[in-house]
C-alpha positions as CSV (number, residue, x, y, z in Angstrom):
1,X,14.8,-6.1,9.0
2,X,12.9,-9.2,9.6
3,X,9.2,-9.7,8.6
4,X,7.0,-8.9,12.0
5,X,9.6,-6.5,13.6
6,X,8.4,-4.0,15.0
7,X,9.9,-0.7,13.5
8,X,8.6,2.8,15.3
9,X,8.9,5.9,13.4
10,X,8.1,9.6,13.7
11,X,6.5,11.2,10.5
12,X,4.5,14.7,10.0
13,X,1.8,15.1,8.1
14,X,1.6,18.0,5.4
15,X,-0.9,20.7,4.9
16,X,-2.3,18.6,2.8
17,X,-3.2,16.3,5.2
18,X,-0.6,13.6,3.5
19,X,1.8,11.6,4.8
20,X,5.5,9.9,3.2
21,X,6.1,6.6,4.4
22,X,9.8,6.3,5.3
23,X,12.0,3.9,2.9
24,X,12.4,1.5,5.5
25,X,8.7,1.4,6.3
26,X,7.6,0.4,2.5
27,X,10.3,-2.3,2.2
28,X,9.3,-5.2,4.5
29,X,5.4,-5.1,3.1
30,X,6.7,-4.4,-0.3
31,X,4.9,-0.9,-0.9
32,X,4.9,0.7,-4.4
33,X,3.8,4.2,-5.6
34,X,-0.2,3.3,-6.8
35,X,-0.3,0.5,-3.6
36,X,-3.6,0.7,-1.6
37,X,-3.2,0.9,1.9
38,X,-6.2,-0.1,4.1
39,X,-6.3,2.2,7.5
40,X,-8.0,1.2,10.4
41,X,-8.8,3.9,13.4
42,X,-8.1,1.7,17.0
43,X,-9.5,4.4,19.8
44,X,-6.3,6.8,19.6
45,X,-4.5,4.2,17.0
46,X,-4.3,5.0,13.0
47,X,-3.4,1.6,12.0
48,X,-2.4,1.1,7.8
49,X,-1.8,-2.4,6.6
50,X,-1.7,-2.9,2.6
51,X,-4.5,-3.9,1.1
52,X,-4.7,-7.5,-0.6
53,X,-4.8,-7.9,-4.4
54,X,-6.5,-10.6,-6.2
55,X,-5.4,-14.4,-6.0
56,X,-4.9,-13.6,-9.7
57,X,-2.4,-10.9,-9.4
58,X,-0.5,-13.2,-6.1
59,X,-0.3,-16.4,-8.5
60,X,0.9,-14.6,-11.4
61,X,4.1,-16.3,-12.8
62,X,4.1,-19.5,-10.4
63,X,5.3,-22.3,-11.6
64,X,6.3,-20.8,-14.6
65,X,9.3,-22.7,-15.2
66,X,7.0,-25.8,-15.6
67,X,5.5,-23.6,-19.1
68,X,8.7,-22.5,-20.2
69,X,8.4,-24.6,-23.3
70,X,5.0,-25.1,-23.9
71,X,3.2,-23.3,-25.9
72,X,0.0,-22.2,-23.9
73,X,-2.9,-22.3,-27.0
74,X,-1.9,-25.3,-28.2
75,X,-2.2,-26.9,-24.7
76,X,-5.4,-25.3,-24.3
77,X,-6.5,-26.6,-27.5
78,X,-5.7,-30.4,-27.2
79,X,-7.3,-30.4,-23.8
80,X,-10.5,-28.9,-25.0
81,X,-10.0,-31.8,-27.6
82,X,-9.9,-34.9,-25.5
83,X,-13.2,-33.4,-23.2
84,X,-15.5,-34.7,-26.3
């Protein structure tokens, strides 16, 4: 399945009021047991989009081939060292 295809499925909700998201529904998005979905009521329309995370958490490991031998406190060090 390609990213923005539009996939229609038929779930039920429980007594609980809960829903399970098909396998095929959690894979495009990426969705993972703890994920945060936002829901959004359109007139009849329940529309659930994940929620974003933190720039932190989406940058997390890039680049990291350009660190792989550097050792990260003695960087941090020498650069505080040349700002005096």
């Amino acid at each position: 399945m390609r990213k923005g295809d539009r996939v229609d499925k038929t779930i039920t909700i429980d007594r609980d009021c809960q829903v399970l998201l098909p396998e095929e529904m959690r894979e495009a998005p990426a969705l993972h047991p703890g994920d945060e979905l936002l829901v959004r009521r359109d007139g009849m329309k329940l529309i659930l989009r994940p929620k974003r995370k933190g720039y932190a958490h989406r940058l997390r490991g890039l680049h990291k081939e350009v660190w792989k031998d550097v050792d990260a406190t003695e960087y941090v060090r020498q650069e505080r060292e040349s700002w005096e």
